[in-house]
Predicted model as a PDB file, atoms N, CA, C, CB and O in Angstrom, pLDDT in the B-factor column:
MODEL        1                                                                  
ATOM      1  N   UNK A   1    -114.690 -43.111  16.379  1.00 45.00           N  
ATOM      2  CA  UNK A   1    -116.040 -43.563  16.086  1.00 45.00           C  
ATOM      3  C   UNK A   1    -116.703 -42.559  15.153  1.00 45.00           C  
ATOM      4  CB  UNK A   1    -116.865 -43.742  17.389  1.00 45.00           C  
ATOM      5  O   UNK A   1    -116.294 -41.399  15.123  1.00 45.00           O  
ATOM      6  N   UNK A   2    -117.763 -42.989  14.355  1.00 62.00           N  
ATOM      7  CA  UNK A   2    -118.450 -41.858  13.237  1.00 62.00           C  
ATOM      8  C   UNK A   2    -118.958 -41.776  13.457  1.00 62.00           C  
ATOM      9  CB  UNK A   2    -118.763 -41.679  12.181  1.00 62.00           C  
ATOM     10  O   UNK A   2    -119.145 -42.234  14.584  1.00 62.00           O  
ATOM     11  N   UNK A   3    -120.209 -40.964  12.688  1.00 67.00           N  
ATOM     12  CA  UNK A   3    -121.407 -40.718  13.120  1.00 67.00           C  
ATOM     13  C   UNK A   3    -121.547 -41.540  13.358  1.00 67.00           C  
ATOM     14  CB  UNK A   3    -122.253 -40.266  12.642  1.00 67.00           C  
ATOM     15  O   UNK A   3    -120.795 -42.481  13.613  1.00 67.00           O  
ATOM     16  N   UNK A   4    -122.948 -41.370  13.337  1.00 69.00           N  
ATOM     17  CA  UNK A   4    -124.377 -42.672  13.195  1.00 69.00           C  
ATOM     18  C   UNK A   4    -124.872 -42.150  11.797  1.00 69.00           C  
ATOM     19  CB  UNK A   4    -126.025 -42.571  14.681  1.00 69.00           C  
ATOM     20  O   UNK A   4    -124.643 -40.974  11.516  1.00 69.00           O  
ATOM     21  N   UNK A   5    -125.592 -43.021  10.832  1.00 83.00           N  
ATOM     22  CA  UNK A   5    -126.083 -42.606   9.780  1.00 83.00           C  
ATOM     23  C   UNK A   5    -127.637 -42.880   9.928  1.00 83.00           C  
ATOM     24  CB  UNK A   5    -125.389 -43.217   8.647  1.00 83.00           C  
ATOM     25  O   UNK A   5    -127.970 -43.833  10.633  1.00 83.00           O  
ATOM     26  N   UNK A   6    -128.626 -42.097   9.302  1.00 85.00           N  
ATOM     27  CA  UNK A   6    -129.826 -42.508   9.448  1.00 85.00           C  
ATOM     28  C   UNK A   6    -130.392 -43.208   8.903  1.00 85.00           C  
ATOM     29  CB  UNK A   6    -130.391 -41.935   9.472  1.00 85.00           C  
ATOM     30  O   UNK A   6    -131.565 -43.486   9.150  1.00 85.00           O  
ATOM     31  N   UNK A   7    -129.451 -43.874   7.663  1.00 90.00           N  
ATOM     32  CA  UNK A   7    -130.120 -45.229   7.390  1.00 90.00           C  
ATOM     33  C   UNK A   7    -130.043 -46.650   8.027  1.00 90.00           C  
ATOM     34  CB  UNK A   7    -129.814 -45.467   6.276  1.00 90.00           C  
ATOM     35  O   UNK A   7    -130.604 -47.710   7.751  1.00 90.00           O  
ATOM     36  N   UNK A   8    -128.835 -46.157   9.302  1.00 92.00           N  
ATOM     37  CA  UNK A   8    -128.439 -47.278   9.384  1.00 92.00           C  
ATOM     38  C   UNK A   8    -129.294 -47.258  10.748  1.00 92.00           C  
ATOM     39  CB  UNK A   8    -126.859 -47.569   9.248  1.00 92.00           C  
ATOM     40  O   UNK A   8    -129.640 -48.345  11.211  1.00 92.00           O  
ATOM     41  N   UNK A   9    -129.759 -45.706  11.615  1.00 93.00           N  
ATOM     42  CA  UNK A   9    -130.677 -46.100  12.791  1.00 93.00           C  
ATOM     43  C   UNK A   9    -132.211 -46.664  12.383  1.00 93.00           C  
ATOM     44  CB  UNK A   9    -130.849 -44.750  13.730  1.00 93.00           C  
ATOM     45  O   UNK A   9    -133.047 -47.186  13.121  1.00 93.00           O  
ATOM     46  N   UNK A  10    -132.282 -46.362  10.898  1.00 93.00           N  
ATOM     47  CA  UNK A  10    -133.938 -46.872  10.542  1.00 93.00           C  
ATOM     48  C   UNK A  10    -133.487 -48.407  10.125  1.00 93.00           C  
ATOM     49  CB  UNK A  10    -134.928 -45.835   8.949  1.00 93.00           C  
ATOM     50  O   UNK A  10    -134.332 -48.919   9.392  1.00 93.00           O  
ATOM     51  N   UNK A  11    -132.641 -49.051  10.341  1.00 93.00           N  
ATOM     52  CA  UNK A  11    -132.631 -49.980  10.003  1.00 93.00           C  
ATOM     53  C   UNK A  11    -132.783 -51.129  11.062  1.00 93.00           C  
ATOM     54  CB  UNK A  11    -131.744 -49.910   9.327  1.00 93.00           C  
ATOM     55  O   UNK A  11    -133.017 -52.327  10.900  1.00 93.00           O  
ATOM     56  N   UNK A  12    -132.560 -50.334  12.277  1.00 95.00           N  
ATOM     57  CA  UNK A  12    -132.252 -50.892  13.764  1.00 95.00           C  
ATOM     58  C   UNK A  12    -133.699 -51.209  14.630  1.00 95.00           C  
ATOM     59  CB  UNK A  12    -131.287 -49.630  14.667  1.00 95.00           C  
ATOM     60  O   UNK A  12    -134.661 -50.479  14.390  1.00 95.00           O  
ATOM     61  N   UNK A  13    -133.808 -52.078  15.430  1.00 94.00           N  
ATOM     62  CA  UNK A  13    -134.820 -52.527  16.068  1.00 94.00           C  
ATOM     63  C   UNK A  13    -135.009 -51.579  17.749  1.00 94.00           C  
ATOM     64  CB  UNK A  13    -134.500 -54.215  16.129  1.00 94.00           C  
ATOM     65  O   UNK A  13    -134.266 -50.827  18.380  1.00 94.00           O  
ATOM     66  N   UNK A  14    -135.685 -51.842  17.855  1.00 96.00           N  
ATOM     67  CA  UNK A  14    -135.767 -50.956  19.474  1.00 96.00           C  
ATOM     68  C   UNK A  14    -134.652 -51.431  20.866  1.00 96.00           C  
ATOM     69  CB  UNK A  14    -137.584 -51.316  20.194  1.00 96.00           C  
ATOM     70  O   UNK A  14    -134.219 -50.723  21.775  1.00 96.00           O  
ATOM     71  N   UNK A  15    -134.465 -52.642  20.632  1.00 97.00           N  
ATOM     72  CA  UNK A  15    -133.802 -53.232  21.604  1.00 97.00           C  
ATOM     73  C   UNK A  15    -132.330 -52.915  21.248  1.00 97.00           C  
ATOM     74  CB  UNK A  15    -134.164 -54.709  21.721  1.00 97.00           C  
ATOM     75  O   UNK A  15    -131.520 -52.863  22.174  1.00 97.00           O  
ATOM     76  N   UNK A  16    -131.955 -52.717  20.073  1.00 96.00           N  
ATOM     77  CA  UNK A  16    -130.907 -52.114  19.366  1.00 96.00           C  
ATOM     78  C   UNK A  16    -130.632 -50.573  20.061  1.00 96.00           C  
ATOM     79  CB  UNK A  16    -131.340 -52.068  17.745  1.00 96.00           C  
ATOM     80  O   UNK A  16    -129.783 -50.256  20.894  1.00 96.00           O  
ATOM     81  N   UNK A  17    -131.674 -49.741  19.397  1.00 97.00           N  
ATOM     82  CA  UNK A  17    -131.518 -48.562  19.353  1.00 97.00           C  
ATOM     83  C   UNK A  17    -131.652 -47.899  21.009  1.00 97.00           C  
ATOM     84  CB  UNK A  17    -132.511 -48.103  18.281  1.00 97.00           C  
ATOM     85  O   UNK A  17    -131.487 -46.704  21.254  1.00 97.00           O  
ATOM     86  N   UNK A  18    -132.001 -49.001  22.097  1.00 97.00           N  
ATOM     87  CA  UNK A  18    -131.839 -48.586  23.488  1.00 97.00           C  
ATOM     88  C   UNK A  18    -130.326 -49.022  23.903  1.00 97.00           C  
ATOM     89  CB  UNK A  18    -133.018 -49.301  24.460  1.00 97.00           C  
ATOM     90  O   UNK A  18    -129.714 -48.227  24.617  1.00 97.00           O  
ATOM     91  N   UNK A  19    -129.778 -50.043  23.568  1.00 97.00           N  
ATOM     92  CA  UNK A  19    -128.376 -50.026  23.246  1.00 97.00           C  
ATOM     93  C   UNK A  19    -127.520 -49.288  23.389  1.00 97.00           C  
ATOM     94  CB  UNK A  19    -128.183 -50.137  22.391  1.00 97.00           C  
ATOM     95  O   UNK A  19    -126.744 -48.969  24.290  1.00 97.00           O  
ATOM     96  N   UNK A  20    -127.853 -48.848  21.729  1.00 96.00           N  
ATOM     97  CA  UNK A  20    -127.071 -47.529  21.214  1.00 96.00           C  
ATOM     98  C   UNK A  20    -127.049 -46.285  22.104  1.00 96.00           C  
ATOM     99  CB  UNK A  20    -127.695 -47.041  19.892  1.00 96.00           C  
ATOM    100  O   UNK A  20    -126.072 -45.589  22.378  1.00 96.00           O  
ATOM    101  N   UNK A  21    -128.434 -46.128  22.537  1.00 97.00           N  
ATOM    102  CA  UNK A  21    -128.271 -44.788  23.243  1.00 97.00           C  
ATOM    103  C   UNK A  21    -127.657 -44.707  24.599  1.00 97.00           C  
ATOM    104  CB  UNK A  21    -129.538 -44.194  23.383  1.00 97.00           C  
ATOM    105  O   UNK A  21    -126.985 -43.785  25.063  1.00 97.00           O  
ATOM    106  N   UNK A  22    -128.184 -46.413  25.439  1.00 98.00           N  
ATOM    107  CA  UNK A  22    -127.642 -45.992  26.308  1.00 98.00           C  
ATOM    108  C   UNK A  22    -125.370 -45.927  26.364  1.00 98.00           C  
ATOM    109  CB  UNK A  22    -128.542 -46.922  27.308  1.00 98.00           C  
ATOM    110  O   UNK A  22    -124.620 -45.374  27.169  1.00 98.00           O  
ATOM    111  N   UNK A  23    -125.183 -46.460  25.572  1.00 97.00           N  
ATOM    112  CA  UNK A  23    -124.053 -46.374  25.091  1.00 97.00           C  
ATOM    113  C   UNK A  23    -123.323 -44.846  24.700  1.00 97.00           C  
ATOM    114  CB  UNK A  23    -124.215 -47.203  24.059  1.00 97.00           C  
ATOM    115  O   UNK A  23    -122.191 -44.530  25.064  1.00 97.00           O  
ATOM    116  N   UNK A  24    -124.026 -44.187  24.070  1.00 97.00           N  
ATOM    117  CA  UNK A  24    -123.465 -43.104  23.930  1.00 97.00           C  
ATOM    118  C   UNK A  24    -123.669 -42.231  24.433  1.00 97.00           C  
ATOM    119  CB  UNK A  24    -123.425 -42.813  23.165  1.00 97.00           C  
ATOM    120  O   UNK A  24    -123.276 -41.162  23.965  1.00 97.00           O  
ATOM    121  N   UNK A  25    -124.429 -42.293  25.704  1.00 98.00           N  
ATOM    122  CA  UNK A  25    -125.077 -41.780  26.784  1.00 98.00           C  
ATOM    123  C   UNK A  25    -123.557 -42.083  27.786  1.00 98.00           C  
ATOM    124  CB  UNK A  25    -126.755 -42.660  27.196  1.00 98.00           C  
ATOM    125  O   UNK A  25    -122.898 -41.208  28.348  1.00 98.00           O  
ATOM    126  N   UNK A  26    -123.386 -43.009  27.786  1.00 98.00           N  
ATOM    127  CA  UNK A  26    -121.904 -43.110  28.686  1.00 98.00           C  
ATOM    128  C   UNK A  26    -120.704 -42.770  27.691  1.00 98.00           C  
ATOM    129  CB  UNK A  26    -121.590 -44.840  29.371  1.00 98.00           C  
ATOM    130  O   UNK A  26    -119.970 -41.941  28.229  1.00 98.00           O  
ATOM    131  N   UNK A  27    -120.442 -42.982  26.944  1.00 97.00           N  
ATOM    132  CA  UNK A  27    -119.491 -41.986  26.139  1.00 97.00           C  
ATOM    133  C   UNK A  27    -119.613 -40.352  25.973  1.00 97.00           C  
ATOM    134  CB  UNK A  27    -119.554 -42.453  24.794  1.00 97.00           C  
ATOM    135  O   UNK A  27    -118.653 -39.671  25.615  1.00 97.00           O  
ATOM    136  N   UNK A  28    -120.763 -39.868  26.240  1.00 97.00           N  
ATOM    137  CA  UNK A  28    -121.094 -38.118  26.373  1.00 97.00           C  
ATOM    138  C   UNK A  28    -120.906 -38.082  27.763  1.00 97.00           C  
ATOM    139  CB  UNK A  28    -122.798 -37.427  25.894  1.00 97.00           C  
ATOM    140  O   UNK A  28    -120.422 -36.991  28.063  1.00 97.00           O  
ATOM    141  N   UNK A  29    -121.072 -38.773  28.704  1.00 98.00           N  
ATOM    142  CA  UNK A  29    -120.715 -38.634  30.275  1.00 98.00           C  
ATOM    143  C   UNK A  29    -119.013 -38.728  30.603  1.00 98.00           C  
ATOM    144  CB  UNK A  29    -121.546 -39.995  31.148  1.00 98.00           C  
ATOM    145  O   UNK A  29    -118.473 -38.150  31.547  1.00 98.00           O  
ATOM    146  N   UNK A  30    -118.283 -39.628  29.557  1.00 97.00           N  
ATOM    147  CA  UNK A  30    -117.155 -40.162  29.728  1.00 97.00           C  
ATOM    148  C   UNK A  30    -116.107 -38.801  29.438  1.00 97.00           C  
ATOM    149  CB  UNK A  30    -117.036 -41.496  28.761  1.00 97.00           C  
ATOM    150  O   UNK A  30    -115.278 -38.223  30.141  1.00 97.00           O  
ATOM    151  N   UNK A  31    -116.577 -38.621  28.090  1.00 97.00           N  
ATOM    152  CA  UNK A  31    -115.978 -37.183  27.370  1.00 97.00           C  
ATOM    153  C   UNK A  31    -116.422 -35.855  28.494  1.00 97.00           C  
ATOM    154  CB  UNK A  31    -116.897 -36.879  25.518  1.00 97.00           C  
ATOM    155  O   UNK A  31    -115.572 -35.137  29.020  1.00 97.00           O  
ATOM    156  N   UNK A  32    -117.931 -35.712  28.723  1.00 97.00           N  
ATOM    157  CA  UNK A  32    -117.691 -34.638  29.885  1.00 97.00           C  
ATOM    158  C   UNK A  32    -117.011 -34.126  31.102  1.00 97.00           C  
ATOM    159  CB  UNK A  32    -118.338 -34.596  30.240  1.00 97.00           C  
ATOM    160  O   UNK A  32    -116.697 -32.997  31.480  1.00 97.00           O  
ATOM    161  N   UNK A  33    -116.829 -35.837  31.807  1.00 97.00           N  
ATOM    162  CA  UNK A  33    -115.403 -36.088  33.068  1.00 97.00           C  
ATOM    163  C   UNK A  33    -114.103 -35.113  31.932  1.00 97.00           C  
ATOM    164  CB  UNK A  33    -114.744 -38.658  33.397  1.00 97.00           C  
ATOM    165  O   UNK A  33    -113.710 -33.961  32.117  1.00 97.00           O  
ATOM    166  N   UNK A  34    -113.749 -35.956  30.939  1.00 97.00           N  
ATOM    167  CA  UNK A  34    -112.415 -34.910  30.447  1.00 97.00           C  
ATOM    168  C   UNK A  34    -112.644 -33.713  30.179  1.00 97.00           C  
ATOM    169  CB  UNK A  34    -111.715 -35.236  29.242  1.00 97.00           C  
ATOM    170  O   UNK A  34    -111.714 -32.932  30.379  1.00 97.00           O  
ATOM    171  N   UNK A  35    -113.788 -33.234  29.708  1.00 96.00           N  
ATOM    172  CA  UNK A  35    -114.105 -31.518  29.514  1.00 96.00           C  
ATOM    173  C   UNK A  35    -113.776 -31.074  30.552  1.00 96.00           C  
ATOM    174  CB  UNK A  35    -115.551 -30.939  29.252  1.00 96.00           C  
ATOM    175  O   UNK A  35    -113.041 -30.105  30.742  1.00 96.00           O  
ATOM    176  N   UNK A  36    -114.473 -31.976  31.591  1.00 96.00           N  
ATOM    177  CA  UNK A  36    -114.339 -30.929  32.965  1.00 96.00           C  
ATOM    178  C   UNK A  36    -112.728 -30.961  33.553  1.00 96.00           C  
ATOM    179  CB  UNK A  36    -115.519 -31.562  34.412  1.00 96.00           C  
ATOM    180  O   UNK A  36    -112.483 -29.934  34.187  1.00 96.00           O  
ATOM    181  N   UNK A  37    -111.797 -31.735  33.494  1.00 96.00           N  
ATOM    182  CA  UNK A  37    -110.415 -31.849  33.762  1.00 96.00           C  
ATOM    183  C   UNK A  37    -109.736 -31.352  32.375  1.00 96.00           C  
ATOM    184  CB  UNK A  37    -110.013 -33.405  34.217  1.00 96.00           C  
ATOM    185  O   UNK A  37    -108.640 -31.845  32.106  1.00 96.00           O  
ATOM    186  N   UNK A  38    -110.166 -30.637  31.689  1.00 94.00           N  
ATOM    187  CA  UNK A  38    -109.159 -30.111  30.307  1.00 94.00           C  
ATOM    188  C   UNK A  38    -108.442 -31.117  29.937  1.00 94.00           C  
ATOM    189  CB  UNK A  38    -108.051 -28.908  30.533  1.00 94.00           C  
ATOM    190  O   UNK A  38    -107.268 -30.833  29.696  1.00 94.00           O  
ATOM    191  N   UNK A  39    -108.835 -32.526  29.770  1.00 95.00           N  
ATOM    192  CA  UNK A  39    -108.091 -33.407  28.919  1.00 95.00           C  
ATOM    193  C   UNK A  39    -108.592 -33.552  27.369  1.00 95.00           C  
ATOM    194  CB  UNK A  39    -108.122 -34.749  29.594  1.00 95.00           C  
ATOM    195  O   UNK A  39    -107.921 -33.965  26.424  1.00 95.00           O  
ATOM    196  N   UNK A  40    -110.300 -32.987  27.354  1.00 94.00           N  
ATOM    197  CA  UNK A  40    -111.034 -33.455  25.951  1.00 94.00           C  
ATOM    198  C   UNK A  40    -110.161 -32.560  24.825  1.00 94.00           C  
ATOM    199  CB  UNK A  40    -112.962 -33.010  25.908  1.00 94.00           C  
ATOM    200  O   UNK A  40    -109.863 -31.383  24.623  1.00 94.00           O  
ATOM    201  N   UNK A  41    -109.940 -33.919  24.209  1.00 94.00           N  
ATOM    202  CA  UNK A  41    -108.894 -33.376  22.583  1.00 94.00           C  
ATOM    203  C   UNK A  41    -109.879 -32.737  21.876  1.00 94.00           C  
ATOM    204  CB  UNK A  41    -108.148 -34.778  21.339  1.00 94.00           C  
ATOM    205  O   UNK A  41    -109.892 -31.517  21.712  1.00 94.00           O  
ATOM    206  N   UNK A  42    -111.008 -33.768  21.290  1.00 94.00           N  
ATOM    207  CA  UNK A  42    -112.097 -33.472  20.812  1.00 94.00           C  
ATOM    208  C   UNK A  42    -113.699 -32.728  20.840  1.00 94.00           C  
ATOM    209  CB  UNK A  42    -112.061 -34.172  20.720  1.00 94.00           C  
ATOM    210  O   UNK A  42    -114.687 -33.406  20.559  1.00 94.00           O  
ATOM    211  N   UNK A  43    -113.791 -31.522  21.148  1.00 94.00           N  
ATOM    212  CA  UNK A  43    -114.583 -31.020  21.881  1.00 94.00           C  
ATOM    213  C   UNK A  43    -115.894 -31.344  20.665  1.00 94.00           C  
ATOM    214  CB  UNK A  43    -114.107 -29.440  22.422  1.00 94.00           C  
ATOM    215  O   UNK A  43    -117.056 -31.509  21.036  1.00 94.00           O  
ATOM    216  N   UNK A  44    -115.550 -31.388  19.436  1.00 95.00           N  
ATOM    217  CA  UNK A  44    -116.830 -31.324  18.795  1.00 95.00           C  
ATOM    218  C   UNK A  44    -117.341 -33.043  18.506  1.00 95.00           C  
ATOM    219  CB  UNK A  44    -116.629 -30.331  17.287  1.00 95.00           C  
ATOM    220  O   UNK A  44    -118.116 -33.516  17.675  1.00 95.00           O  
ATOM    221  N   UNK A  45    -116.701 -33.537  19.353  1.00 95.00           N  
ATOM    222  CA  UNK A  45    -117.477 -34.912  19.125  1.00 95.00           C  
ATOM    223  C   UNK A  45    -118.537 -35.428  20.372  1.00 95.00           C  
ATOM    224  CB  UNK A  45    -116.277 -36.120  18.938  1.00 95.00           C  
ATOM    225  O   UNK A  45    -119.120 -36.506  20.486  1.00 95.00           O  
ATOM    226  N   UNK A  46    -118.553 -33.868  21.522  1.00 96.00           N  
ATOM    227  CA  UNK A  46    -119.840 -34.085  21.951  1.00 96.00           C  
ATOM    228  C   UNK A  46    -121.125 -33.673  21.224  1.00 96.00           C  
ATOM    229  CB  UNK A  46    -119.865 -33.563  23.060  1.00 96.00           C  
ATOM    230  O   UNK A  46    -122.241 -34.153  21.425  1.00 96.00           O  
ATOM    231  N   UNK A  47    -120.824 -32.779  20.410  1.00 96.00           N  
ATOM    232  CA  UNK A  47    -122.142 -32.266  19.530  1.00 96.00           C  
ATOM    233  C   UNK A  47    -122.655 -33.336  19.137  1.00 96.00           C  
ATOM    234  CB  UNK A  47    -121.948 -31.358  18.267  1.00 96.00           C  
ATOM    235  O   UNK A  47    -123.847 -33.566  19.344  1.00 96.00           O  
ATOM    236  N   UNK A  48    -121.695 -34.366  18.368  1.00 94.00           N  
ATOM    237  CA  UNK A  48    -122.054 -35.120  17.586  1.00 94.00           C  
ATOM    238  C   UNK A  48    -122.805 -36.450  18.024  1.00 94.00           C  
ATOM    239  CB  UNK A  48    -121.055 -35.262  16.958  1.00 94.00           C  
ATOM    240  O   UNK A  48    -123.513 -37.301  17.486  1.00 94.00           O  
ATOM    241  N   UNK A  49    -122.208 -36.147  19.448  1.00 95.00           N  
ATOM    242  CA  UNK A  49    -123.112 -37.517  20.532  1.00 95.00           C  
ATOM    243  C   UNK A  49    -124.363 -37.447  20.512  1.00 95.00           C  
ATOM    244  CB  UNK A  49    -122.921 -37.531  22.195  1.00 95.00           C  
ATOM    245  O   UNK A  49    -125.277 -38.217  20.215  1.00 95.00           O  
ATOM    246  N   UNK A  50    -124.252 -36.130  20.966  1.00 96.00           N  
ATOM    247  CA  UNK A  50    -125.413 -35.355  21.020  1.00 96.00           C  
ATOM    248  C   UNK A  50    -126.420 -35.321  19.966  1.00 96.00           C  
ATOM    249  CB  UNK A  50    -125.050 -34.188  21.189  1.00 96.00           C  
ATOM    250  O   UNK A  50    -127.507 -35.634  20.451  1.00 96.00           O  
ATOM    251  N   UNK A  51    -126.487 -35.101  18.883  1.00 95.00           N  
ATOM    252  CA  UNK A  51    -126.983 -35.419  17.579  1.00 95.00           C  
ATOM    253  C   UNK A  51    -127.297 -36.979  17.329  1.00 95.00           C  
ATOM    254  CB  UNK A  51    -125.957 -34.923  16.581  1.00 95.00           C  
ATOM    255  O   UNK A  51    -128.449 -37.254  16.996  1.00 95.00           O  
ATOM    256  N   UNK A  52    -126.589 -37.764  17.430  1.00 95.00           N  
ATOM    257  CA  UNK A  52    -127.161 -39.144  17.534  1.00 95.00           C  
ATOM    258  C   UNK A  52    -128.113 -39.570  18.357  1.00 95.00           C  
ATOM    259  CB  UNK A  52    -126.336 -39.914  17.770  1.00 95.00           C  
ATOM    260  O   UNK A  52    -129.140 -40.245  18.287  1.00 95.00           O  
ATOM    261  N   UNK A  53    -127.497 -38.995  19.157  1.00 96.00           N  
ATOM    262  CA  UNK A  53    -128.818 -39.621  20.499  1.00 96.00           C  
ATOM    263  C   UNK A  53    -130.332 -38.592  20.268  1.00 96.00           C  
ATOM    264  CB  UNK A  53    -128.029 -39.171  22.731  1.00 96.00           C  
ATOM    265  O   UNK A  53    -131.381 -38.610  20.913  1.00 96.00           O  
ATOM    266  N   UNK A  54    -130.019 -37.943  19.367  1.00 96.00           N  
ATOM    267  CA  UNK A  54    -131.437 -37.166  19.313  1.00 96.00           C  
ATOM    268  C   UNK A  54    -132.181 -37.563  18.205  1.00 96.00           C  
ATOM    269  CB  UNK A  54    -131.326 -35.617  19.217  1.00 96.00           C  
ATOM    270  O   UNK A  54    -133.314 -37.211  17.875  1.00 96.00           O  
ATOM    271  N   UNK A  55    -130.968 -38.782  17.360  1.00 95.00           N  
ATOM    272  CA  UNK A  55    -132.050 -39.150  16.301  1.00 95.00           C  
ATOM    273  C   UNK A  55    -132.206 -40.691  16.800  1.00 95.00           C  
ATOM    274  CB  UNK A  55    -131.523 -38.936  14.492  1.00 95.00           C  
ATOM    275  O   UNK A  55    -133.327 -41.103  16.503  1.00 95.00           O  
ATOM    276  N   UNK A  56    -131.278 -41.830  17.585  1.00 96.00           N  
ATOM    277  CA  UNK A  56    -131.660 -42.463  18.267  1.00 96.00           C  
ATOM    278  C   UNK A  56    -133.109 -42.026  18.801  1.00 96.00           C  
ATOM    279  CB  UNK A  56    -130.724 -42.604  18.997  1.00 96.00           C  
ATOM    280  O   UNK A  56    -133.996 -42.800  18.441  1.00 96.00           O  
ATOM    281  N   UNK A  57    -133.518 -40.971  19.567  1.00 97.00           N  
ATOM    282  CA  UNK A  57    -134.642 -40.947  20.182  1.00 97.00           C  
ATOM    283  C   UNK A  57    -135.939 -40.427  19.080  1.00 97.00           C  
ATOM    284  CB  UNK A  57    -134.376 -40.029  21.449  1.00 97.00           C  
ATOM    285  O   UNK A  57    -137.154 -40.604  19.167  1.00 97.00           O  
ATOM    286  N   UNK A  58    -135.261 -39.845  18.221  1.00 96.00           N  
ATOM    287  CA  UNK A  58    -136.839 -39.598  17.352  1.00 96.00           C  
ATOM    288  C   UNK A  58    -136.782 -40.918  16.683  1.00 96.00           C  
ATOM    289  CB  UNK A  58    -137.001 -38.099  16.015  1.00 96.00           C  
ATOM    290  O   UNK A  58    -137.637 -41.554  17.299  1.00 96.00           O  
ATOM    291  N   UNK A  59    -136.297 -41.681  15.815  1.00 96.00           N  
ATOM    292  CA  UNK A  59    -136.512 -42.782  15.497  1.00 96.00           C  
ATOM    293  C   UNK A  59    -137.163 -43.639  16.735  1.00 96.00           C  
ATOM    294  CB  UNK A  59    -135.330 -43.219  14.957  1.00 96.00           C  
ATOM    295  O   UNK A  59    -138.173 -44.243  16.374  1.00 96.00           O  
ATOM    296  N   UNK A  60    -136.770 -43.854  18.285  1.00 96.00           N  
ATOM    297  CA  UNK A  60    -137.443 -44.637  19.287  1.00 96.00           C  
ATOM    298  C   UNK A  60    -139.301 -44.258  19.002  1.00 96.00           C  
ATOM    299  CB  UNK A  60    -136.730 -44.091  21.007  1.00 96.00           C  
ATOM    300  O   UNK A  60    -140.219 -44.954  18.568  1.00 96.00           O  
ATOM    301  N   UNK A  61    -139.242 -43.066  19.408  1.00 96.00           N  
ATOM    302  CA  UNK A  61    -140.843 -42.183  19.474  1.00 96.00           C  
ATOM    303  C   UNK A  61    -141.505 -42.843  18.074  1.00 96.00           C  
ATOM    304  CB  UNK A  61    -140.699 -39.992  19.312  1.00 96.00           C  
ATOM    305  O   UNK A  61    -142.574 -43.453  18.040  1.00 96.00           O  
ATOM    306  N   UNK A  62    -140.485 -42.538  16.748  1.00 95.00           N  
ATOM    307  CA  UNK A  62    -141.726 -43.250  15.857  1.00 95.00           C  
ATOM    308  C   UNK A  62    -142.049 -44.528  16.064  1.00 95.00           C  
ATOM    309  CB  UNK A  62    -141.505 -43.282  14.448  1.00 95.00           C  
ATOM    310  O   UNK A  62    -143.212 -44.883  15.872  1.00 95.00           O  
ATOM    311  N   UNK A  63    -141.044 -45.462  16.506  1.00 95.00           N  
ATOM    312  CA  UNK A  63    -141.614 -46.770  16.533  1.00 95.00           C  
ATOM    313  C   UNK A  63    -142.920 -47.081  17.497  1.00 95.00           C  
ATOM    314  CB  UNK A  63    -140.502 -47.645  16.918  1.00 95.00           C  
ATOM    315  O   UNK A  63    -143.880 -47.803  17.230  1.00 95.00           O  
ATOM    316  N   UNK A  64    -142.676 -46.340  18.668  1.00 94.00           N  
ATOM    317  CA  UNK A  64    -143.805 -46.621  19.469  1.00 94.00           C  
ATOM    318  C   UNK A  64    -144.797 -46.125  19.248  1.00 94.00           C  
ATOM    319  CB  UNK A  64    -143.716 -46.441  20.533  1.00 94.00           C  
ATOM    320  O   UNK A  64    -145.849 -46.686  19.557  1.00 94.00           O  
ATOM    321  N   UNK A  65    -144.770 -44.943  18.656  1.00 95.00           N  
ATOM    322  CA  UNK A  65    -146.199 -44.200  18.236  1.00 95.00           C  
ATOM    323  C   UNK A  65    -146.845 -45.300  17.000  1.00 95.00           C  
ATOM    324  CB  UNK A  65    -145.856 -42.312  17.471  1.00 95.00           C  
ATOM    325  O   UNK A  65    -148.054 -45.523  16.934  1.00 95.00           O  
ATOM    326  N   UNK A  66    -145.623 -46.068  15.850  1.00 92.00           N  
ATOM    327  CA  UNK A  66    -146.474 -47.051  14.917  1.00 92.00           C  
ATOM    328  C   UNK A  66    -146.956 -48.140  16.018  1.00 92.00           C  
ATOM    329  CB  UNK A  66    -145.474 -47.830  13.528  1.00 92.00           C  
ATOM    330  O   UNK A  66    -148.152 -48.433  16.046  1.00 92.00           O  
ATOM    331  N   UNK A  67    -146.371 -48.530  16.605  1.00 90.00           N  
ATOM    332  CA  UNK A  67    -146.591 -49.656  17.461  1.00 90.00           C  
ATOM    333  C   UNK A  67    -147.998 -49.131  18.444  1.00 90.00           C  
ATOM    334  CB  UNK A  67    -145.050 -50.003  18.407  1.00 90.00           C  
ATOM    335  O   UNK A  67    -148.765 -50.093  18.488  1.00 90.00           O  
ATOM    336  N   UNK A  68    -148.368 -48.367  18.949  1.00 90.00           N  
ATOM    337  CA  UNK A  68    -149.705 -47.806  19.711  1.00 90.00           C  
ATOM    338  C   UNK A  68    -150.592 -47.364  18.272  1.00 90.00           C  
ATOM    339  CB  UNK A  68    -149.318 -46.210  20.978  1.00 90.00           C  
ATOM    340  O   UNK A  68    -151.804 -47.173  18.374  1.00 90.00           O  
ATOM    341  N   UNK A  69    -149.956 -47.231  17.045  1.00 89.00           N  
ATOM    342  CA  UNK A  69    -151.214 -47.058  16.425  1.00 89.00           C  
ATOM    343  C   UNK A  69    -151.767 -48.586  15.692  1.00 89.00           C  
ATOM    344  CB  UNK A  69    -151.002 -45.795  15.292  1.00 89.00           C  
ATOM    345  O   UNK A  69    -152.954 -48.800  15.446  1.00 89.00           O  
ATOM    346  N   UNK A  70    -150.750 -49.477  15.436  1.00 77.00           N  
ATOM    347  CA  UNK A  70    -151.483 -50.230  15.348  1.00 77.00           C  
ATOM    348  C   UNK A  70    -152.605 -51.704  16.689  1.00 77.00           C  
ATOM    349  CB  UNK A  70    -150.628 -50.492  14.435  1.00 77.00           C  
ATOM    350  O   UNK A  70    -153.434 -52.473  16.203  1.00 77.00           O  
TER     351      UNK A  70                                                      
ENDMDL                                                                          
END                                                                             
């Protein structure tokens, strides 16, 4: 799986982007079970979960903050 790109999370709707997160929210839980049993091949593709889901969530915050301002 690749990143996420940020044109493609500003392109996404909220019902989308709760989706997404909660999705890779169980793929960073899934990969941590193998961290913790020394099976994870890939150790740097939790960073990268990690990094998505943090722009998943700043993209969430702006929508609602446009959405309460208008």
């Amino acid at each position: 799986m690749k990143k996420t790109q940020r044109k493609e999370i500003q392109e996404k709707t909220m019902e989308e982007l709760v989706a997404d997160g909660r999705n890779l929210r169980q793929e960073i839980f899934n990969l941590r079970l193998q961290q913790a049993s020394a099976q994870l091949e890939k150790p740097a593709r939790l960073r990268t979960l990690r990094r998505d889901i943090a722009r998943i969530e700043t993209r969430m915050s702006s929508l609602r903050n446009k959405a309460k301002a208008a």
